[in-house]
C-alpha positions as CSV (number, residue, x, y, z in Angstrom):
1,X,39.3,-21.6,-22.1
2,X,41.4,-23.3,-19.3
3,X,41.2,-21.4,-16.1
4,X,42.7,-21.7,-12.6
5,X,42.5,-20.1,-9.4
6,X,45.4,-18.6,-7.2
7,X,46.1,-17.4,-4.0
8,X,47.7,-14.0,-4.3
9,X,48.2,-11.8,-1.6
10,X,46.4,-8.3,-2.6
11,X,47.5,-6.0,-0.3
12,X,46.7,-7.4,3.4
13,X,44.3,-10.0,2.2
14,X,44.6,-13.0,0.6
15,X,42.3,-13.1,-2.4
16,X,41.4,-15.5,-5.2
17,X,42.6,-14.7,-8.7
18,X,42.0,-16.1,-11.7
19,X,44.7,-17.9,-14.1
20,X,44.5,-18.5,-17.7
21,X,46.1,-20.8,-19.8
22,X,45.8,-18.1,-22.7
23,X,47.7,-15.4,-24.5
24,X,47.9,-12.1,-22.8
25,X,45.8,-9.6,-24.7
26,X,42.4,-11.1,-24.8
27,X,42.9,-11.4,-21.2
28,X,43.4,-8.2,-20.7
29,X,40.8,-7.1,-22.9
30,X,38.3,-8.9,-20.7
31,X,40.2,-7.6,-17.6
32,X,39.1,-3.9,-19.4
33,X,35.4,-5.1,-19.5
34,X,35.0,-6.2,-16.2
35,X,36.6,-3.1,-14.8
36,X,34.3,-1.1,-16.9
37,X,31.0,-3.2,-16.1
38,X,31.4,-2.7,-12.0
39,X,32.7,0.7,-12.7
40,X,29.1,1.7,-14.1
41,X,26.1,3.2,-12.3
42,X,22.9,1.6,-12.9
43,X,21.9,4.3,-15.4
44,X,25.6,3.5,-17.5
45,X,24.1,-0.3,-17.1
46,X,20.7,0.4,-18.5
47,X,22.4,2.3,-21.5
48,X,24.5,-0.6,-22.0
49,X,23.1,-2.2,-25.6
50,X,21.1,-5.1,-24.7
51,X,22.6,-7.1,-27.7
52,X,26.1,-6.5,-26.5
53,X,25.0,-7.0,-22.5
54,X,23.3,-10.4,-23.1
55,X,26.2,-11.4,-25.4
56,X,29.0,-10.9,-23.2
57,X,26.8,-11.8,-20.4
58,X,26.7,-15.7,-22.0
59,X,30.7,-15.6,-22.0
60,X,31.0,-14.7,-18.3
61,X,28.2,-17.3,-17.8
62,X,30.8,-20.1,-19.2
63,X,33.6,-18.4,-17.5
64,X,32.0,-18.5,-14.3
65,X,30.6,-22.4,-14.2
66,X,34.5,-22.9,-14.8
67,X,35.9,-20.7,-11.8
68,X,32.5,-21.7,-9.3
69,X,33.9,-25.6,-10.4
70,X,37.7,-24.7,-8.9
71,X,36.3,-22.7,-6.1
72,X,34.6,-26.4,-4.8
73,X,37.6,-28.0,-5.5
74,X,39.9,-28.0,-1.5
75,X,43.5,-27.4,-1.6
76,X,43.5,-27.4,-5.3
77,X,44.9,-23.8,-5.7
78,X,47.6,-23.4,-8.2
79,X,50.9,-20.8,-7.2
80,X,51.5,-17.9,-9.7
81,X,55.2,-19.6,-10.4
82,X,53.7,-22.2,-12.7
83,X,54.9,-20.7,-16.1
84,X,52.3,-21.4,-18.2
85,X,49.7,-19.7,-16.6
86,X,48.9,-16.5,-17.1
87,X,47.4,-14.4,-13.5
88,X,44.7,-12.0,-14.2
89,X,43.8,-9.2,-12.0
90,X,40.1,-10.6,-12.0
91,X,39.5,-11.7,-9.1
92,X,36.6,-14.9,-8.5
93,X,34.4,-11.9,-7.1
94,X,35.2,-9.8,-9.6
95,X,33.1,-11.9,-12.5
96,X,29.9,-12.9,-10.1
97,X,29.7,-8.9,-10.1
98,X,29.9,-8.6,-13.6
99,X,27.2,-10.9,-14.2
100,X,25.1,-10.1,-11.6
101,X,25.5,-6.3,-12.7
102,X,24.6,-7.0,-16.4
103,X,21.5,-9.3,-15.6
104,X,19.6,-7.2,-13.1
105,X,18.0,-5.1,-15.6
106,X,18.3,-7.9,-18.5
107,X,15.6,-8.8,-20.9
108,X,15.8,-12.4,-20.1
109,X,15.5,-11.9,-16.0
110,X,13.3,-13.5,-13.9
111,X,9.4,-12.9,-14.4
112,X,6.3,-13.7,-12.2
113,X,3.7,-16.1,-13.4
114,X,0.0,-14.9,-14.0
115,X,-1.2,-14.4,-10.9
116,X,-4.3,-16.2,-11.8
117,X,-2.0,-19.0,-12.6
118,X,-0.8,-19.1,-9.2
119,X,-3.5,-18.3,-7.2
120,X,-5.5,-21.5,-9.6
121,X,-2.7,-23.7,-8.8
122,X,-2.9,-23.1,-4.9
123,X,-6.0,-22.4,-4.2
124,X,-8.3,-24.2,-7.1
125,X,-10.4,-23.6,-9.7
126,X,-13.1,-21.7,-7.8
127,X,-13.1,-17.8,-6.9
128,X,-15.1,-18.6,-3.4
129,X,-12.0,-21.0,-2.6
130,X,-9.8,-17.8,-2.6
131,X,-12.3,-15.7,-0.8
132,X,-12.6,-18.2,2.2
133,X,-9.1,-18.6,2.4
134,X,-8.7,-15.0,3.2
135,X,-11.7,-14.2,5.4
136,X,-11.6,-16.9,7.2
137,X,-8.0,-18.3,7.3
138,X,-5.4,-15.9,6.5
139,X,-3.2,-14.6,9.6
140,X,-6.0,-16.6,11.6
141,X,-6.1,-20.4,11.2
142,X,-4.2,-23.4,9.9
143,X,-5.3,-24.7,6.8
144,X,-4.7,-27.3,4.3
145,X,-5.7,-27.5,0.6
146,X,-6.2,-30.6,-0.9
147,X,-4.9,-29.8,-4.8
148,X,-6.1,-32.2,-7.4
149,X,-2.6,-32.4,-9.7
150,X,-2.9,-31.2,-12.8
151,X,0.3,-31.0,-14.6
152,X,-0.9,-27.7,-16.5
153,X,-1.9,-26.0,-13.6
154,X,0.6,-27.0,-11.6
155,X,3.0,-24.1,-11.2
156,X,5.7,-26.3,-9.7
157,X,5.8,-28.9,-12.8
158,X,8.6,-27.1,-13.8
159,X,11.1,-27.4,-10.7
160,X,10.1,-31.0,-10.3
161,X,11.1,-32.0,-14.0
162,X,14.5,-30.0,-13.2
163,X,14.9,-32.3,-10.4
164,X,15.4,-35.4,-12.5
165,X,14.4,-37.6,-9.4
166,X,12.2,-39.8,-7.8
167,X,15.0,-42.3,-6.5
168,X,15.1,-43.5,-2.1
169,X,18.6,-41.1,-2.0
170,X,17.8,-38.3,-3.9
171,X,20.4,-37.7,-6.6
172,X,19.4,-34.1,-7.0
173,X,20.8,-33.1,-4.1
174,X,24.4,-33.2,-4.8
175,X,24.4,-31.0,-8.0
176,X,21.8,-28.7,-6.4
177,X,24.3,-27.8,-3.8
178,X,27.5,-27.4,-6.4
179,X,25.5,-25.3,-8.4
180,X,24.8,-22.8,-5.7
181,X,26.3,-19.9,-4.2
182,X,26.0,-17.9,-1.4
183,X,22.9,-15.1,-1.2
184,X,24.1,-12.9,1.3
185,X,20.7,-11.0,2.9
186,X,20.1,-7.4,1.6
187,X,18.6,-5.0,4.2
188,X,15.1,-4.4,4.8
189,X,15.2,-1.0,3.7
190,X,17.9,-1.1,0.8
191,X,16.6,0.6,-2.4
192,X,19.9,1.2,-3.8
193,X,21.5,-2.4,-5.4
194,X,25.0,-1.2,-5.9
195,X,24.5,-0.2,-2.0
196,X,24.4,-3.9,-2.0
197,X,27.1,-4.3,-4.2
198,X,29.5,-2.4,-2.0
199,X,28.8,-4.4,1.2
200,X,29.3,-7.7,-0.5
201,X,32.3,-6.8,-2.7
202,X,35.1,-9.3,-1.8
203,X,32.6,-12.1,-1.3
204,X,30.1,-12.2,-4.1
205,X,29.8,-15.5,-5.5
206,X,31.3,-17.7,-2.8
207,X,30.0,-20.9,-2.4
208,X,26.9,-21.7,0.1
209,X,27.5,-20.8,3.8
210,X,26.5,-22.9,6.8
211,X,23.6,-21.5,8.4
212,X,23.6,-18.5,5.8
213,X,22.6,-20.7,3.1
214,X,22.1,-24.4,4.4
215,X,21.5,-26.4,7.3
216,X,21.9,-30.0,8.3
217,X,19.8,-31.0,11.2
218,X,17.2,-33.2,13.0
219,X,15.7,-33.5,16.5
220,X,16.2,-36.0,18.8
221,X,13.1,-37.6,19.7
222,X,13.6,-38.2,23.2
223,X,15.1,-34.7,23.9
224,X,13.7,-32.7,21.3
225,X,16.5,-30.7,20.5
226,X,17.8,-30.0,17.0
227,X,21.5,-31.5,16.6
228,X,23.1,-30.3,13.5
229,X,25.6,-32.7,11.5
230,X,27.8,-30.0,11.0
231,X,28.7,-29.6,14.5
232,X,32.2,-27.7,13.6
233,X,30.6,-25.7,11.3
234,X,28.1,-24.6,13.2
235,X,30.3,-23.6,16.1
236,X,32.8,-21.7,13.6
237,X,29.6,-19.9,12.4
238,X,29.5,-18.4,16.2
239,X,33.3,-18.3,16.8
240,X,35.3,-17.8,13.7
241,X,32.7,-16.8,10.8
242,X,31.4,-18.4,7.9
243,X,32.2,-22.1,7.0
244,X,31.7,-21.7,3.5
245,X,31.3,-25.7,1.8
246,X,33.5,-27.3,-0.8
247,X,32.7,-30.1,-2.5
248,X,33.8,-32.4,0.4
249,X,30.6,-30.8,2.6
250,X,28.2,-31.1,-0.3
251,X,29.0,-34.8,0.1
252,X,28.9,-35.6,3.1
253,X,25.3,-33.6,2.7
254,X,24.4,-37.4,1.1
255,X,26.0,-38.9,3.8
256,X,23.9,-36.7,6.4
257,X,20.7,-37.5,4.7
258,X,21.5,-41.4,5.2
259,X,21.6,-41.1,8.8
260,X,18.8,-39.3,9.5
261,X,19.2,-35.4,8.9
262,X,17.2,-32.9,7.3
263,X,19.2,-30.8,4.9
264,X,17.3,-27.3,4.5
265,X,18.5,-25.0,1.7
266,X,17.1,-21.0,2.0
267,X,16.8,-18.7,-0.8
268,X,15.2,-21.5,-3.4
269,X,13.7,-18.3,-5.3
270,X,17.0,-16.7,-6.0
271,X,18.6,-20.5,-7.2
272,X,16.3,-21.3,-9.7
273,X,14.2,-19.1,-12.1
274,X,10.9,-20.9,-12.1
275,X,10.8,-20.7,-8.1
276,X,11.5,-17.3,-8.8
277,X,8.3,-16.6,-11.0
278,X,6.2,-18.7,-8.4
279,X,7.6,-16.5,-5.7
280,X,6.9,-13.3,-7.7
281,X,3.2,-14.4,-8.6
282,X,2.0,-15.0,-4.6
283,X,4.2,-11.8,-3.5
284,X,1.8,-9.9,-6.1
285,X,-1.6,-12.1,-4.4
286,X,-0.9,-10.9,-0.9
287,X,0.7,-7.3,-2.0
288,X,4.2,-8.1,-0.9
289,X,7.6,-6.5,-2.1
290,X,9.4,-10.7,-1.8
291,X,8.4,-14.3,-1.1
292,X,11.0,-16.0,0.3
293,X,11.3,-19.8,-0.6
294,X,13.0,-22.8,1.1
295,X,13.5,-26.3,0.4
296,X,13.3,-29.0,2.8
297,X,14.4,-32.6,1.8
298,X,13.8,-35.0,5.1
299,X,14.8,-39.0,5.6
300,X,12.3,-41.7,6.3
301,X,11.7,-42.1,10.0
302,X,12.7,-38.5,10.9
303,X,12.1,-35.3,11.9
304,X,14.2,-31.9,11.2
305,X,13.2,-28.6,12.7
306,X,12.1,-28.9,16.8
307,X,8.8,-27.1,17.5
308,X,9.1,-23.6,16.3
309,X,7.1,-20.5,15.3
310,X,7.4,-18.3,12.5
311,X,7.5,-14.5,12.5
312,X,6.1,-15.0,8.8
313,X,3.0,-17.0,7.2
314,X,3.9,-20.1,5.3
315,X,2.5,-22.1,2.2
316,X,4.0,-25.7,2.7
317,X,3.9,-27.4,-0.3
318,X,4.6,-31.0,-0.5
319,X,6.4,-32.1,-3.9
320,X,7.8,-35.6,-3.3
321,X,6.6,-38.4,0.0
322,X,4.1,-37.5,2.5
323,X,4.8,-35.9,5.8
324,X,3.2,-35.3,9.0
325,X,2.5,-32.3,10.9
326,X,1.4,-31.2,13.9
327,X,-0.1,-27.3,14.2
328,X,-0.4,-26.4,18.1
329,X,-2.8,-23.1,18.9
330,X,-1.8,-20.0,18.8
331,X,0.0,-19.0,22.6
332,X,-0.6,-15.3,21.9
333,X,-3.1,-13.1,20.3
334,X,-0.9,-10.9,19.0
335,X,1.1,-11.7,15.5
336,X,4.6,-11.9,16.0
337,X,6.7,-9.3,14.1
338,X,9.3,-9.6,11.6
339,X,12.6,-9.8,13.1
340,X,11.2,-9.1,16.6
341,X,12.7,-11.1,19.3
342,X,11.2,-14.1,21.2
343,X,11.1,-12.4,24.4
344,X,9.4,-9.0,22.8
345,X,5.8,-11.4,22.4
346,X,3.9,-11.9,25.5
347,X,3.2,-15.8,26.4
348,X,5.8,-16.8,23.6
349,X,8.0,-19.5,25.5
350,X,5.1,-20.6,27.4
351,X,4.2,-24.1,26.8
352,X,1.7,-25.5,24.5
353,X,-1.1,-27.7,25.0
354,X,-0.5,-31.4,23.1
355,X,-4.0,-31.6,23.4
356,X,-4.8,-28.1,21.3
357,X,-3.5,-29.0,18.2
358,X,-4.3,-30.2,14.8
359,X,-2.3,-33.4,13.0
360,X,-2.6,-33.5,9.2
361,X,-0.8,-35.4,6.8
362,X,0.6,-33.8,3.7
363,X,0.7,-35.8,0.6
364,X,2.1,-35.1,-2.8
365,X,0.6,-31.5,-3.9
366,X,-1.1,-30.3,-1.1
367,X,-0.6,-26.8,0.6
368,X,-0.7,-26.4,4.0
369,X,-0.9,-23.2,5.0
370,X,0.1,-21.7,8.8
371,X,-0.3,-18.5,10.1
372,X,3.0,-17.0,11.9
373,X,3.0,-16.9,15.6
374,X,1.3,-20.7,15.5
375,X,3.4,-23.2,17.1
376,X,4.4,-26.4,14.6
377,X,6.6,-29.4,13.8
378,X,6.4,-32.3,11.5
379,X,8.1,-35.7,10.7
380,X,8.2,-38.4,8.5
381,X,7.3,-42.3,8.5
382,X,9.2,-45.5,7.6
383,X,7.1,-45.4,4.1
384,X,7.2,-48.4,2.6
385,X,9.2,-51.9,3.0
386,X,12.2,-50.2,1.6
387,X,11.3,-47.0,2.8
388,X,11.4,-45.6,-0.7
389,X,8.2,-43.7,0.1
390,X,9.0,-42.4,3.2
391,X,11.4,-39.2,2.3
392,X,9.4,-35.8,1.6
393,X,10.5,-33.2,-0.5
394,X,8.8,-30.0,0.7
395,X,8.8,-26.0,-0.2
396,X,8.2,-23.3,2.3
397,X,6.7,-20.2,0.4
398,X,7.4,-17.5,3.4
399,X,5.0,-13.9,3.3
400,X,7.3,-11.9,5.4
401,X,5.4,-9.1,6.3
402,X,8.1,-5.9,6.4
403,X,6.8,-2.7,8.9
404,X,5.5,-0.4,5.7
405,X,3.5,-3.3,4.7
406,X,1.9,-4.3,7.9
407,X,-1.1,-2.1,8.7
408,X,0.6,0.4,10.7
409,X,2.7,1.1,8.5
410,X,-0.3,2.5,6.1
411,X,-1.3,4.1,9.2
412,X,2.3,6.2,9.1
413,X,1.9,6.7,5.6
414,X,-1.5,8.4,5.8
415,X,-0.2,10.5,8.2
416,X,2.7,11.8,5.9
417,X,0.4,12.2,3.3
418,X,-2.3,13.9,5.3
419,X,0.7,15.9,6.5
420,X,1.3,16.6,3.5
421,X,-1.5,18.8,2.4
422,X,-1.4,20.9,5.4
423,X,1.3,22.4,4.7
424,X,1.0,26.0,3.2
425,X,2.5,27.7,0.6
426,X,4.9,29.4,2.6
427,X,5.9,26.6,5.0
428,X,8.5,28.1,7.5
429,X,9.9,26.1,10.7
430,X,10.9,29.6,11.8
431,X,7.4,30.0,12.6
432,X,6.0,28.6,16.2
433,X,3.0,27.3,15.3
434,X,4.2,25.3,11.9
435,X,6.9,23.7,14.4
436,X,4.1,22.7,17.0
437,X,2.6,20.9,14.2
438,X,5.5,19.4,13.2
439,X,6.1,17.9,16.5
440,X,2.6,16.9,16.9
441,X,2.8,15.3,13.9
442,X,5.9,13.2,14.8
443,X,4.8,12.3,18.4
444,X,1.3,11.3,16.4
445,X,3.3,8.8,14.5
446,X,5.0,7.5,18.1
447,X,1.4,7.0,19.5
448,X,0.6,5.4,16.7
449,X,3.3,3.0,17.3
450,X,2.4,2.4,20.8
451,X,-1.3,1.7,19.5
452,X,0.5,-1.0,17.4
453,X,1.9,-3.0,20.1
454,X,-0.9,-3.5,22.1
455,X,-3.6,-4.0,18.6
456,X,-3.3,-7.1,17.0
457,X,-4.8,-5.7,13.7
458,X,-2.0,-3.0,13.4
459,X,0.3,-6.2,12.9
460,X,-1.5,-7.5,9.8
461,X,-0.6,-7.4,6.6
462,X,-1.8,-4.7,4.6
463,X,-3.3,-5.6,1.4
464,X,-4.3,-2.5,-0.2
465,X,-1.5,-2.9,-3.4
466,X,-2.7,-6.8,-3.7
467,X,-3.3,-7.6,-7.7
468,X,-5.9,-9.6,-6.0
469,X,-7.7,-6.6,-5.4
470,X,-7.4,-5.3,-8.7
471,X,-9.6,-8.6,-9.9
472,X,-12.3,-8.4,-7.3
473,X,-15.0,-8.5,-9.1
474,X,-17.0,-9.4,-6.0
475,X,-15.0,-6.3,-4.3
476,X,-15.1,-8.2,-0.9
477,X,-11.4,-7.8,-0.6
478,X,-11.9,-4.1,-1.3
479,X,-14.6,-3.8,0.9
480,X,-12.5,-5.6,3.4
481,X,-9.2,-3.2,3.4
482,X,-11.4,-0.3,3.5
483,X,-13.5,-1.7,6.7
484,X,-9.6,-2.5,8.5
485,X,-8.5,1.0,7.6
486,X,-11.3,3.0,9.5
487,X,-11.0,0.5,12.2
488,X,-7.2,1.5,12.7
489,X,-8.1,5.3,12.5
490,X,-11.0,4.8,15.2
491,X,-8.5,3.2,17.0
492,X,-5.8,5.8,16.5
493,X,-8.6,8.5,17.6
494,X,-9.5,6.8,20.5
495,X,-6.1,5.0,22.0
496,X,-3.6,7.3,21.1
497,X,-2.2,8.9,23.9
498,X,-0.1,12.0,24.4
499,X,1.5,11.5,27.8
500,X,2.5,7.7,26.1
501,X,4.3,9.0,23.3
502,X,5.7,11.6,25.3
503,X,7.5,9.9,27.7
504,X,8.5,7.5,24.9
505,X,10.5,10.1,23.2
506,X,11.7,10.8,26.5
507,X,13.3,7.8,27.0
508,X,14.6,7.1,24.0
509,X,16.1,10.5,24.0
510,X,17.6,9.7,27.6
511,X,19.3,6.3,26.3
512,X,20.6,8.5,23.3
513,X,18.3,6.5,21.1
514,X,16.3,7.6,17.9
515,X,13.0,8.1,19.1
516,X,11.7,7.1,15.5
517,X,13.7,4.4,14.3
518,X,11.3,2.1,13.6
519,X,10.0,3.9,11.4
520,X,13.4,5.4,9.3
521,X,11.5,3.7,6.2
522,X,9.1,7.2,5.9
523,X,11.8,8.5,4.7
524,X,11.4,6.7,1.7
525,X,8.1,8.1,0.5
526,X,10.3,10.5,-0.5
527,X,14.0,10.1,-2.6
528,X,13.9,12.8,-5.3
529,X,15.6,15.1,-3.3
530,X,12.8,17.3,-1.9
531,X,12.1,18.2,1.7
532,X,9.0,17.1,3.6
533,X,7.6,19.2,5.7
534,X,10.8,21.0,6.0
535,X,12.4,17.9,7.3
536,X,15.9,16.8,6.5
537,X,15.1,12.9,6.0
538,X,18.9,12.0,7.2
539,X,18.4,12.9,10.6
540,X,15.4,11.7,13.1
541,X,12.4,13.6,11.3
542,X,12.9,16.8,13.3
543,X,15.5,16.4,16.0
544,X,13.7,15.8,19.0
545,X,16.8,15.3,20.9
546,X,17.3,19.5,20.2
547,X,14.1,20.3,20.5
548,X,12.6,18.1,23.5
549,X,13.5,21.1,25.6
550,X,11.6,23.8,24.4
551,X,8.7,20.5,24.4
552,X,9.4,20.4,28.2
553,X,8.9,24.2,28.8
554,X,5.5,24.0,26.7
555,X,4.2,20.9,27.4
556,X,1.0,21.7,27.7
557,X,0.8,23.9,24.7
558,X,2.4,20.9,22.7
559,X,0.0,18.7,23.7
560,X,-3.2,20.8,23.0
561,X,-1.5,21.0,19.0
562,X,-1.0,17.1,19.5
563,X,-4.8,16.7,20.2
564,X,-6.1,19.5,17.4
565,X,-3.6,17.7,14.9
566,X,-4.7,14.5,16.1
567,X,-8.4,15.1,15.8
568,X,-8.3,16.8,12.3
569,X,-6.1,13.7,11.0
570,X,-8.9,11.6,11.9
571,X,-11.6,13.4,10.8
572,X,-10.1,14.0,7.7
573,X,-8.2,11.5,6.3
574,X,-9.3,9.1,2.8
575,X,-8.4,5.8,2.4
576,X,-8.3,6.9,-1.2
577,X,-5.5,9.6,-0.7
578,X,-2.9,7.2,0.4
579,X,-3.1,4.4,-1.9
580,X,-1.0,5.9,-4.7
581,X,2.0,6.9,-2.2
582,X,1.6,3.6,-0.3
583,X,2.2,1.3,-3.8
584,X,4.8,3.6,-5.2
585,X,6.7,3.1,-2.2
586,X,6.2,-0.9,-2.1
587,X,7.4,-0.4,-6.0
588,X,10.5,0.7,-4.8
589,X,10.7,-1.9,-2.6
590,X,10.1,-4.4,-5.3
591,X,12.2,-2.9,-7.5
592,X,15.6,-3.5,-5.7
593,X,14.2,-7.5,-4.9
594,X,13.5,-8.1,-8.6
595,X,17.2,-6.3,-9.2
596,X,18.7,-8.3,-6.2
597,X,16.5,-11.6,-7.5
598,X,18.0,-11.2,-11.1
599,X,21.2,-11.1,-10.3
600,X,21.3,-13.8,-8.1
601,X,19.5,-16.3,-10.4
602,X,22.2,-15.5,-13.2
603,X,24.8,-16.6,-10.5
604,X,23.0,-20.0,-10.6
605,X,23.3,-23.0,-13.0
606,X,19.8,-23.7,-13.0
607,X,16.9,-23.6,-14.4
């Protein structure tokens, strides 16, 4: 089948369209079937026969390699006048959403390795290598692990083969690049993928765009400053939106490489399915809902990223070359949070001490692991007379740790679900003292926030749904997770004020803010439909913004419910009550990454 893409103007936009050199009617029976396929709800797609899905899904599969092929090509695009072709009404878009709606749920998606597989093939053989790593390194200290290679226990045998490449200019690189699209970022707190669907439509599918997708950089030694080759790009990226790259840019990605630059390409684990199962196994160690992965292929002689923290903990794992980093301390005790700004962490821009840091060289198939919030950078040497050895090939396996899965976030769940059996039989906000409770109960989950910022445990990750813990025969890490939770309720007894929280609603009221955004997320314990503690989960838990008010007039009555509600919470609480709420809602989580993960992988012609 012969395809072509035009430009046709579709109303006020220009869109891509597909041309066949075919007869009419099985066009337009697959015309039909696409329609149908993004017509459907996921429920119509699971009832979908798996025989017929996976079939079909194999013809779009060959479809698509054609279009994704045209959509590289520049200037190549063919006017509708040409007789011979035939214009569809599919549009380029149009078939990445068939696909990616007819693999999220497929038989043949994405899976995660064992997760003793993984956790062998990071960490070694032993159990006790694991169990130092996480009492004594994890969100605390650099470390690097010294793996002995073993080609059946090495989880990343499988990209490497895929790679085809050991060469000074790696050949790889080019046809990674053409074989990739876009993966435009799903939201935090997206549990609905055709949500996703809808926000992409129009754009599914595109190729890779600067800064979205890739980056071509390297620091200047003398300045240390990142320049990026893409200079145009990168300044249409700010100006004019996305570059998105043709085959011209993949190219001159070679070119780039030659003379020094770092090409870095984000989303590895949604670009090739055995990243994806690597990424699914450590998520599952550490009790994540994603791992993000990213590759990083750096020249001899060079250096790509400047100095730079993380607001997530990294695994570093060196795959090709050697490379040499240096880890600087820690500036601040506290962890930096996802998606926090630089200027919301104390001490962050102040300047490190050269002479606290650690250098370490990397060689093939070790694992250096660094904690977020601890400053880094890391270069590579001449290698070699003809500096064959002196690239590095490197993946960056990224724990980002999401607010309901950081510590205070279990905190706010045990609150709702201590909430939750208070309530009585016949709950009524009509009556005065069930809405003081309410309100105590929501400016309890402010203070609790306020406790957060200034305690650097509330910022950890929380590993209570680990499937590490599910293996601990030992139960250290049981023991562990236990010990942090009645340290964060001491903590919540003790440090959380009243006053605090109240004049923190306050303000947020007075700036017409929500008072609880940060925390919206609750609201996902909770999507069957049915109202929790007579709250209507669409607006700001109760709204404060009505009700501060009548707060104001009683203050002081407010505030002696705040300390009775506060008191019995603590008192009364189990870490045992909230671990079934706090894992189905990181399953729902996980759910619409595997779902997003699936689809994207099918969108890729890798393996």
């Amino acid at each position: 089948m012969q395809v072509s893409l035009c430009t046709v103007v579709d109303g006020n936009a220009t869109c891509l369209k597909i041309g066949f050199e075919e007869e009419e009617l099985p066009i337009l029976l697959l015309t039909a079937s696409v329609i149908l396929i993004n017509s459907c709800n996921t429920e119509q797609l699971e009832k979908i026969p798996t025989n017929l899905s996976e079939t079909f899904l194999v013809l779009l599969k060959k479809l698509w390699a054609k279009v994704h092929n045209q959509m590289l090509l520049p200037n190549t695009m063919r006017s509708i006048q040409e007789a011979h072709i035939y214009v569809s009404n599919i549009r380029t878009d149009n078939i990445a959403e068939s696909i990616f709606r007819l693999s999220i749920n497929s038989s043949q998606a994405t899976a995660a390795l064992p997760f003793e597989v993984v956790k062998r093939s990071i960490f070694g053989l032993g159990s006790s290598s694991f169990e130092d790593f996480m009492l004594n390194h994890w969100e605390v200290s650099p470390f690097r692990i010294s793996r002995a290679v073993d080609v059946r226990d090495d989880v990343f045998s499988s990209f490497l083969q895929s790679l085809h490449s050991t060469e000074t200019v790696p050949s790889f690189l080019s046809l990674i690049l053409q074989n990739s699209v876009s993966c435009f970022p799903i939201s935090s707190d997206e549990l609905g993928i055709l949500s996703f669907l809808e926000e992409v439509r129009n754009k599914l599918g595109c190729p890779i765009i600067y800064q979205q997708d890739i980056r071509v950089l390297r620091t200047e030694s003398q300045l240390k400053r990142e320049v990026h080759f893409f200079k145009e790009s990168l300044n249409s990226c700010y100006k004019n939106g996305s570059h998105l790259f043709n085959i011209d840019d993949v190219l001159k990605c070679e070119e780039a490489y030659q003379e020094g630059y770092t090409v870095a390409l984000r989303g590895m684990e949604f670009r090739f399915e055995s990243i994806a199962a690597i990424a699914n196994g450590v998520a599952s160690i550490f009790g994540q809902p994603s791992v993000g992965v990213n590759m990083y292929l750096t020249p001899p002689n060079s250096q790509g990223l400047a100095r730079h923290f993380d607001d997530h903990c990294v695994f570093v794992c060196q795959l090709f070359g050697t490379k040499k980093w240096t880890v600087f301390s820690q500036p601040n005790a506290q962890l930096p949070r996802l998606y926090d700004s630089l200027d919301s962490l104390p001490g962050a821009e102040a300047e490190v001490s050269v002479a606290e840091c650690r250098e370490i060289l990397l060689k093939e198939g070790d694992i250096l692991y660094i904690p977020r919030g601890f400053p880094h950078e890391a270069c590579t040497d001449n290698g070699g007379s003809n500096g064959s050895a002196g690239f590095s090939l490197h993946l960056t396996l990224g724990i980002e740790v999401e607010p309901p899965f950081e510590w205070e976030g279990f905190a706010h769940v045990a609150l709702c679900c201590w909430s939750q059996t208070q309530k009585q039989p016949q709950f009524s906000l009509l009556d005065s003292a069930v809405l003081l409770d309410v309100i105590s109960v929501n400016v309890l989950h402010v203070a609790i926030g306020l406790v957060g910022d200034s305690d650097p445990t509330f910022r950890k990750a929380c590993l209570v749904a680990a499937i590490s813990l599910s293996s601990d025969t030992g139960c250290w890490l049981d023991l562990n997770q236990r010990t942090i939770f009645s340290h964060l309720i001491d903590k919540v007894n003790t440090e959380s004020r009243f006053l605090e929280a109240f004049r923190s609603i306050e303000v947020a009221i007075q700036k017409t803010e929500d008072p609880f955004h940060q925390i919206r997320w609750l609201r996902l314990l909770n999507m069957e439909g049915e109202s929790i503690e007579g709250i209507d989960w669409d607006v700001p838990f109760v709204e404060m913004a009505k009700l501060f008010p009548l707060c104001v007039r009683h203050k002081d009555q407010v505030e002696a419910t705040f300390m009775r509600v506060k008191s019995r919470f603590c008192d009364e609480v189990l870490f045992g009550d909230v671990v079934d709420s706090y894992k189905m809602l990181l399953d729902k989580y996980r759910k619409v990454r595997k779902q997003y993960m699936n689809g994207m992988v099918s969108l890729h012609r890798t393996s």
